[in-house]
N, C-alpha and C positions, 0 to 999 in steps of 0.2 A: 343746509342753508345757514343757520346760525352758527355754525364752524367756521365756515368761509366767512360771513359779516364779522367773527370775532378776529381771525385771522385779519383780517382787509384792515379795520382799526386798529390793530396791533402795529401794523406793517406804516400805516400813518404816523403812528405815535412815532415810532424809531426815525421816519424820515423827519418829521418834526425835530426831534432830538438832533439830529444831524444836522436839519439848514439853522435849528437854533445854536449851534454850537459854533457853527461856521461862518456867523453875522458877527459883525464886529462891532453891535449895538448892544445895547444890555440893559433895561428898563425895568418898572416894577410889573408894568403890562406883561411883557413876557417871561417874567421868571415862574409865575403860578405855573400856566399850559407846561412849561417848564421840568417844574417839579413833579409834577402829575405825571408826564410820562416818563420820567425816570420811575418814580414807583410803581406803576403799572409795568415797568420792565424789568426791573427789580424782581417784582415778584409772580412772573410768568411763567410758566409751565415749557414753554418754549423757549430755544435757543437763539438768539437775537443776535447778527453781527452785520456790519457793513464793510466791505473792502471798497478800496480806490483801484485806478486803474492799473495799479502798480503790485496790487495784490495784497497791499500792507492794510490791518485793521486800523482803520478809523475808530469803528466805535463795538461795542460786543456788550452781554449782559451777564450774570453772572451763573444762569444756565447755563449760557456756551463753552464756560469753563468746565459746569458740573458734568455738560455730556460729554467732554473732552475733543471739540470740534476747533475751540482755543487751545492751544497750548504757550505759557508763558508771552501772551503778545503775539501771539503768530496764529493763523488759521493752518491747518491741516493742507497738505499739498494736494490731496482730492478736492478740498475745498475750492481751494483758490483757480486750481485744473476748471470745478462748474463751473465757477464765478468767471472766467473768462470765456468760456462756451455760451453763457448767457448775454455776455457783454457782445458778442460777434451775431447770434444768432435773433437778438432782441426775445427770445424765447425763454419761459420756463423751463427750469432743468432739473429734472429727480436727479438727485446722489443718495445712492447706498453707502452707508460708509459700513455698514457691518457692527462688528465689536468692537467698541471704544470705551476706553479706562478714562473715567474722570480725572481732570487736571488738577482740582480739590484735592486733599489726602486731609485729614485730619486726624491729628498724632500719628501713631503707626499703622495705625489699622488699611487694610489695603482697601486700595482704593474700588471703589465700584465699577463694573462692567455692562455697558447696554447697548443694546443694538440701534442705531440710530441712523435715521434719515431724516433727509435735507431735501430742500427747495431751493432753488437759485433764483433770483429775480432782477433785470437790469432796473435801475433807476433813472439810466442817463447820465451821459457828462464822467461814465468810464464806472459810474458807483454801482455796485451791487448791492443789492440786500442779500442775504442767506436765513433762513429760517429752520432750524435744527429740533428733530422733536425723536423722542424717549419711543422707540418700535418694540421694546422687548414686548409686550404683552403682546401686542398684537401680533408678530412672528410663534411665540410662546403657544396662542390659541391656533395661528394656524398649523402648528404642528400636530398637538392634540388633531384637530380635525383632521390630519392626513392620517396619522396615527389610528384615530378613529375609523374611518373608512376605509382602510387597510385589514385593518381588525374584522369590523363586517362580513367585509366581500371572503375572508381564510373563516369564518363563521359559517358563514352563511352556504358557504361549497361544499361544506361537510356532508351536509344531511340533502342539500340537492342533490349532489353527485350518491349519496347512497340512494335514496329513490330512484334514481335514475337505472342504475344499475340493477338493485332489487326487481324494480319493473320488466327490467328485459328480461332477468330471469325468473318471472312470475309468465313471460310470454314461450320462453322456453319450456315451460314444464307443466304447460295445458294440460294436459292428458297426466298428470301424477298430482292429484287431491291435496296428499299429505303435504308435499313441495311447493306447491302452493298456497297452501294455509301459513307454512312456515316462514314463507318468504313474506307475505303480507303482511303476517304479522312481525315482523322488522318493518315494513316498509310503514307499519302504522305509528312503530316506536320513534321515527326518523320524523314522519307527519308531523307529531305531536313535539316532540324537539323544536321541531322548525316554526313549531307554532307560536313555542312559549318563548322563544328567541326576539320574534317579531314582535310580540306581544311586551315584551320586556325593550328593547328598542324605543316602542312609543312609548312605555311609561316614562322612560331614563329621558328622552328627547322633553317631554312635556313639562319633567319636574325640574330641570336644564332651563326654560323657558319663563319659568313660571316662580319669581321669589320675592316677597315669599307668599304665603297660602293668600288668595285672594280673598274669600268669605269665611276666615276661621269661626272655628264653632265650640263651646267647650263640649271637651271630653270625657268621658269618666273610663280611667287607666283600668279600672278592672271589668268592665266589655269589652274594650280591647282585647286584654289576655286572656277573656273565656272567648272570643270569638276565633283568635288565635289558637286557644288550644283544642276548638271543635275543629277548625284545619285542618289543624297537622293530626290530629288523631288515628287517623287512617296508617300516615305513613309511618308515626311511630311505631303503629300493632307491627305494618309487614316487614320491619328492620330490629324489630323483639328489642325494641327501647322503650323505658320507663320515663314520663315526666311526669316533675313532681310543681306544684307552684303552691305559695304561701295564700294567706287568708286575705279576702277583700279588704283592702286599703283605703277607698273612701276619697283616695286620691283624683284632684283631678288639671287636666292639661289645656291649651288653646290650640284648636286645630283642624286639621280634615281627620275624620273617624276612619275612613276608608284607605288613606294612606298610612295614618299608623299601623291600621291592622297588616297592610301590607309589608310591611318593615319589620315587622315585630314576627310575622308569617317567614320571612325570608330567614332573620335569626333563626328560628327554629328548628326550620325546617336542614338549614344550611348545619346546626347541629345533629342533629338524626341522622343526616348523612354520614358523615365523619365522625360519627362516633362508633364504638364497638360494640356488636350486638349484648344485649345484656346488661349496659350500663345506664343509668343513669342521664337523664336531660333536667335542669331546674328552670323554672323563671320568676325573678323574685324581683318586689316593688317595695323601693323606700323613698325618701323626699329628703336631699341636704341639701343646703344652702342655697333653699327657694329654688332647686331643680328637680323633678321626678327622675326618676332611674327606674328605666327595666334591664333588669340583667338579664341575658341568656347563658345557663353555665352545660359542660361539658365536661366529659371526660376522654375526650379525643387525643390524636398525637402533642397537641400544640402546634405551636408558630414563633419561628426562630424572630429572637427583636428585632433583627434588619429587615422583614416583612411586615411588620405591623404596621406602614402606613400604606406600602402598595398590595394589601388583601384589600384595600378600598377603592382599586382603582377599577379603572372595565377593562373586562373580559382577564381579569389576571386571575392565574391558579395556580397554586401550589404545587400541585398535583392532579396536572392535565389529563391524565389515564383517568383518575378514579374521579373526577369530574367527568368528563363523557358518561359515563359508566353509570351515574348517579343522575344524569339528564342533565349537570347542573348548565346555566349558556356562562356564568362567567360575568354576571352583570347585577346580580344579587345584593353583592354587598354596596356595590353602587350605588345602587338604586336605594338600599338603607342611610346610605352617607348623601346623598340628596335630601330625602324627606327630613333630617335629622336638622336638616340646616336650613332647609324652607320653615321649620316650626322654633326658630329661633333657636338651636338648640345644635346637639354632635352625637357621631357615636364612635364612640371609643373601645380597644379592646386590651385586654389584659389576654394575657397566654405565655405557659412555659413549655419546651419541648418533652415530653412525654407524661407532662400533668395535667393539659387539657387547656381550654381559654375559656373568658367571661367574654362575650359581646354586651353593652350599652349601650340603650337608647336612654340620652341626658336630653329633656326636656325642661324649660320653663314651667313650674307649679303654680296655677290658678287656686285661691285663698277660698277655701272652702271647708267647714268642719265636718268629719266625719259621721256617719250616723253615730248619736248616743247606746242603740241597742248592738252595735256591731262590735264584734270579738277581737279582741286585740290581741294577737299571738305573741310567744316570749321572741325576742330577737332571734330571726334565724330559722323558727319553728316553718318546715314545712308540709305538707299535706296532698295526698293523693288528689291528682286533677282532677276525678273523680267529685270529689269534694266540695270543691269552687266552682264546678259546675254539671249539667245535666248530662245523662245520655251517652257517656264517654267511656273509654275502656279503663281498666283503673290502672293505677300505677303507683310508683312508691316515691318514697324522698328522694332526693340526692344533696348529697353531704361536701360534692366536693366544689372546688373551685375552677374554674377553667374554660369555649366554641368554639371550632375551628373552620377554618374558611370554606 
């Protein structure tokens, strides 16, 4: 509703500009109204032009140059094509124009390209109005969303279609126990896939929804990372990897507690995977330049530079096999690059190919001093998980640098 009333007054002001230009009066009464909407046109977001019934611009704003629907005094022949559809039909008229280069160039630099549509409007007496507006974003998002739901449905058929199958022949092989148990238990690894799929879906759809954190709360960064490393403790023992994390920091964030832990759970975890039995996982907490930093380190393959920003996108994998393979759905680091940025904040990765990656969580640091009785480790000093918290399998340093997707 307030689109269309901003729109409706827009669409005034320019006809105002047009019968005031075309009056062959000129007073100090009409120069102000005058003035006003030339600035208001001036500096609109929309593409403003009027043709006559000859097709030639009357009047245009200096959007309509930027979206390239003016070019040097002329409108576009799509243009002029609606504008006389409108003129015949008394009707509004959508025009696509598609991809169009700005009429603007400043120095050399090339000129910008964006997908734009139009609106046709008769005014009467042979005048159109045209209203031109900037669609990349919104083509941009619907593609994602096709993209998206593309992805889903080749996701989501995976582990149907093996249930599917599994079941028939869990019906086939009644009468054989062993064939049975064996198939079940596939059909329970597939269940459980499909669960943590969905499950991951609604968090990604939510925190998509949701920016930023509605009711933040502070944090304190080292519950986070002992509740994180009571997590993942299980699957470090069954992948015979060691995490090692430094001494309580004292440090603390603005936030949801529960979504960190979940972001911080996903590094981790996304580490242990892809790393090789026997080595090393770290997570270490420092504070520069008024931002918390948890790092997740590794000593996995690495990740070539030209993937370092699409390991953040959904459902992308490196390594589609040993993903399946590991449960992973493909949505992990996603889902980390949302919360990092619902809490004012990013996450970032360092990684070389066969030395391993850092994953970071960079968050905004809430001003708090640390306990006076708390131990301050030398730079770097790290300590068996064990250590920093209860209950847990032990584990050793890690020395090196490097988390892989």
């Amino acid at each position: 509703m307030l689109a269309a009333l901003g729109g409706a007054l827009i669409g005034w002001l320019v006809c105002a500009v047009v019968l005031s230009r075309r009056a062959t009066r000129s007073d100090e009464v009409g120069a102000a109204p005058l003035s006003l909407a030339d600035e208001v046109l001036a500096r609109s977001e929309t593409g403003y032009l009027i043709l006559d019934a000859d097709g030639l611009v009357v009047l245009s704003n200096g959007r309509a140059d930027e979206l390239g629907v003016v070019r040097h005094g002329e409108a576009l022949p799509a243009v002029v094509s609606g504008a006389s559809r409108a003129t015949i039909s008394g009707e509004v008229v959508d025009l696509s124009l598609g991809v169009l280069q700005s009429a603007r160039v400043v120095g050399v630099a090339r000129a910008p390209s964006r997908t734009v549509h139009a609106v046709a409007r008769s005014l009467g007496g042979g005048m159109v109005m045209v209203s031109a507006f900037d669609d990349s974003e919104a083509q941009r998002l619907e593609a994602v969303r096709r993209d998206f739901f593309a992805n889903v449905s080749h996701e989501l058929k995976t582990p149907v279609g093996a249930i599917a199958l599994l079941s028939e022949a869990v019906l086939d092989a009644v009468d054989d126990p062993d064939t049975v148990r064996r198939f079940a238990g596939q059909m329970n690894r597939e269940a459980r896939r499909l669960a943590a799929l969905v499950t991951e879906l609604i968090t990604l759809s939510r925190l998509q929804s949701t920016e930023p954190i509605p009711e933040p709360t502070v944090v304190e960064v080292d519950q986070v990372v002992e509740e994180t490393l009571n997590r993942t403790a299980t699957s470090a023992e069954q992948a015979d990897i060691t995490v090692a994390t430094d001494h309580p920091s004292g440090l603390l964030v603005r936030g949801d507690r529960a979504l960190l832990v979940t972001a911080l759970t996903n590094l981790v975890e996304n580490a242990i995977h892809y790393s090789p039995a026997g080595t090393p996982v770290s997570v270490t907490r420092t504070v520069r330049g008024g931002h918390v930093q948890i790092a997740v380190t590794d000593r996995g393959p690495g990740i070539a530079q030209d993937l370092h920003e699409r390991v953040f996108e959904r459902f992308f994998r490196i390594d589609p096999a040993r993903s399946r393979a590991t449960g992973g759905t493909g949505l992990g680091l996603s889902i980390v690059k949302h919360i990092a940025a619902n809490h004012g904040g990013a996450a970032t990765l360092w990684s070389r190919p066969g030395t391993g990656s850092t994953f970071t969580l960079v968050l905004p640091a809430v001003d708090g001093p640390p306990s006076p009785t708390e131990h301050r480790p030398p730079a770097g000093e790290l300590v068996p998980a064990t250590e920093s918290r209860a209950g847990s399998t032990p584990a050793v340093p890690a020395e090196n640098r490097g988390v892989s997707s």
